[in-house]
N, C-alpha and C positions, 0 to 999 in steps of 0.2 A: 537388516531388520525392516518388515514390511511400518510402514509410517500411515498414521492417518488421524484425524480430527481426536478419535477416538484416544489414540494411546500418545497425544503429544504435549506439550507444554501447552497450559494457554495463559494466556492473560488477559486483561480488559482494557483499551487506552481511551481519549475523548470520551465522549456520549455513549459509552453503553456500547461501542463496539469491539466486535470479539478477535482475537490472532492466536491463532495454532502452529506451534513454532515447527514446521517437519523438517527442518535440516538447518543447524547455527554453528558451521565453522566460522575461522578467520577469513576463508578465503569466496565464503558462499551462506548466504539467507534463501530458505524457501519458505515461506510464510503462507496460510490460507486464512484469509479473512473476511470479518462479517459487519457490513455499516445498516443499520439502521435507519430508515426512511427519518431526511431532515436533518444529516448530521455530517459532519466535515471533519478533520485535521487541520492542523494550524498553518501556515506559509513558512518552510523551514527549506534546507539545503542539505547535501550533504556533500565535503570537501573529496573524497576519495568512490564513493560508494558510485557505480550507475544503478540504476534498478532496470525491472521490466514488468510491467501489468497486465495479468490474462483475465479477461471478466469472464466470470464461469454463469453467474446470475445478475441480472438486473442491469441495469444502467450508470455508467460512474463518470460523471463530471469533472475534469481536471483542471486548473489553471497551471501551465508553467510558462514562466518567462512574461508573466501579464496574458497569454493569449489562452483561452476557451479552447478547452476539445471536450467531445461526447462519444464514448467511448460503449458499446454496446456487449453484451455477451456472446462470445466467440471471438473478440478483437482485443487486440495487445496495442497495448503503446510503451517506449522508449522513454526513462530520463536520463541524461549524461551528469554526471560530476557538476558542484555547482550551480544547476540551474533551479533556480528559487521556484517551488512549487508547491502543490496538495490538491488531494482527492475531497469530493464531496458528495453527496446523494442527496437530491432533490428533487428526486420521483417521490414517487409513495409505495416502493416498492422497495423491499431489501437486498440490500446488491452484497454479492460476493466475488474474491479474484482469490487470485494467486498473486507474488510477491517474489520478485526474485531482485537480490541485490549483490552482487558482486565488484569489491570482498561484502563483508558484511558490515550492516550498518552500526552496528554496536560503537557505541560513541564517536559516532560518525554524523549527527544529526545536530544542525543548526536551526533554534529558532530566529525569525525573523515576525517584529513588531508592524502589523498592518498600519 
């Protein structure tokens, strides 16, 4: 089945930012998502899950592991298992990526208290 924004699951998490679910096995997440200029996720992990981040639009701000990365549209970054992180937007521009987690994150997300 062809998959797109259009015909997938969404839902809204944090601030008003949007997630279109295009693919939710056990063994695989493809997510396309939308952050709003000035808004972030929490600092959480996850014990099993790696992810992978494609920015399609806009500029996406990470912290894992306490270090800064700026991650531009066209560029992927890596998290492993574990390593305590989150995205943020502090352009003034709308960013979007893709989301790829394997297996899937599905109760697989820890938060952690800044």
């Amino acid at each position: 089945m062809i998959k797109s924004k259009n015909n997938s699951d969404h839902y809204i998490w944090g601030e008003h930012c949007d997630s279109w679910v295009l693919k939710d096995t056990q063994e695989l997440s493809v997510k396309q998502e939308k952050m709003p200029s000035g808004t972030s996720e929490k600092l959480h992990f996850h014990n099993r899950a790696s992810q992978f981040f494609y920015i399609l639009k806009g500029e996406a701000s990470f912290e894992i592991e306490q270090e800064k990365f700026f991650i531009k549209a066209g560029e992927s970054i890596s998290i492993e298992p574990k390593a305590q992180h989150y995205i943020f937007n502090d352009t003034g521009e709308e960013l979007e990526f893709l989301v790829i987690s394997c297996p899937s994150t599905n109760n697989d997300r820890v938060e952690i208290e800044k």
